[in-house]
N, C-alpha and C positions, 0 to 999 in steps of 0.2 A: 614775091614772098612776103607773108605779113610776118612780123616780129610779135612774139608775146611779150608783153612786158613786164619785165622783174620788177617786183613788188610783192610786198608783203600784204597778203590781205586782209581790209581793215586796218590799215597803216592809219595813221593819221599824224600831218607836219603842222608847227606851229612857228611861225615868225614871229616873235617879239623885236618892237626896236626902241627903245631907253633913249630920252634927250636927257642930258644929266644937264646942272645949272653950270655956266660958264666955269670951264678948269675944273669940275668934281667928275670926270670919268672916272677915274681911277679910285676915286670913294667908289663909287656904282659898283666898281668890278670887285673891290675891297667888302663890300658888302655884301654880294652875289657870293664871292668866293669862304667865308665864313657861315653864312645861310643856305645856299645853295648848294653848290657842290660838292657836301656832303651826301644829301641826298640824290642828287641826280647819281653820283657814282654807284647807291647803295640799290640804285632801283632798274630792276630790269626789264619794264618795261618803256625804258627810253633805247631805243634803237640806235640814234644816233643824236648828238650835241654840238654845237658848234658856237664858240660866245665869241665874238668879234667886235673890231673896233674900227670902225666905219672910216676909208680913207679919205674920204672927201671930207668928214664935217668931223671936228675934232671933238667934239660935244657927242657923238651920240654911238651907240651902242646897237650889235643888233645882232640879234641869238637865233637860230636854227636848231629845232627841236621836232624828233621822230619819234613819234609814239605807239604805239605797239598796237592801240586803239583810239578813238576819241574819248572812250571811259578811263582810259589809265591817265589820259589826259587833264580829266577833268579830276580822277582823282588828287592827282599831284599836287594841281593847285586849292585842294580840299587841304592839304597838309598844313597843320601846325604849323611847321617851320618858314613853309611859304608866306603864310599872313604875318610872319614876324619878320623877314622878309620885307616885303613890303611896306610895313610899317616902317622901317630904319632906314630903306633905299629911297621915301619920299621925300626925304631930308636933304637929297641928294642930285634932284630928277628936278627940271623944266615943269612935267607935266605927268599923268601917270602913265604906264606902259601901254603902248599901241601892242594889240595882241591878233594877228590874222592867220585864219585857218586854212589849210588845202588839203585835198584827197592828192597823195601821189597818185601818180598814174606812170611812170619810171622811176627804177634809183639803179643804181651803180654800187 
């Protein structure tokens, strides 16, 4: 028996993972949570969100992002609030955000 797989079609996931500078996670998330998610809550085509805090390595961050498309995707980070965003979170970050794509192929 083959399995179809649930998924959205034209999904598109985004891993981001944040090295914040020694002891500033929680600036990172503090800044995220003021910049950010406002918008992510406001926008529907984020399917699904997940901002985490990495158990192995106390420095670094790392977000699970489902997007409705790779255009809504790339919209997002088109946003105004995002490049201010960034601008405020470099202050706070190792390096800048490691950002990797993938096609689901299942979700749950």
């Amino acid at each position: 028996m083959t399995e179809t797989p649930h998924v959205h079609e034209g999904a598109h996931a985004l891993f981001v993972t944040h090295r914040a500078k020694p002891g500033r996670r929680d600036d990172v998330l503090a800044t995220w949570s003021r910049h950010l998610r406002p918008l992510i809550e406001a926008n529907p085509d984020h399917l699904a969100y997940a901002y985490c805090f990495d158990d192995a390595d106390a420095d670094v961050v790392r977000v699970f992002q489902l997007y409705r498309s790779a255009a809504a995707a790339d919209a997002f980070l088109q946003l105004p609030g995002y490049a201010e965003y960034l601008a405020e979170v470099m202050e706070h970050v190792a390096e800048p955000p490691r950002l990797d794509t993938a096609a689901p192929q299942w979700m749950k």
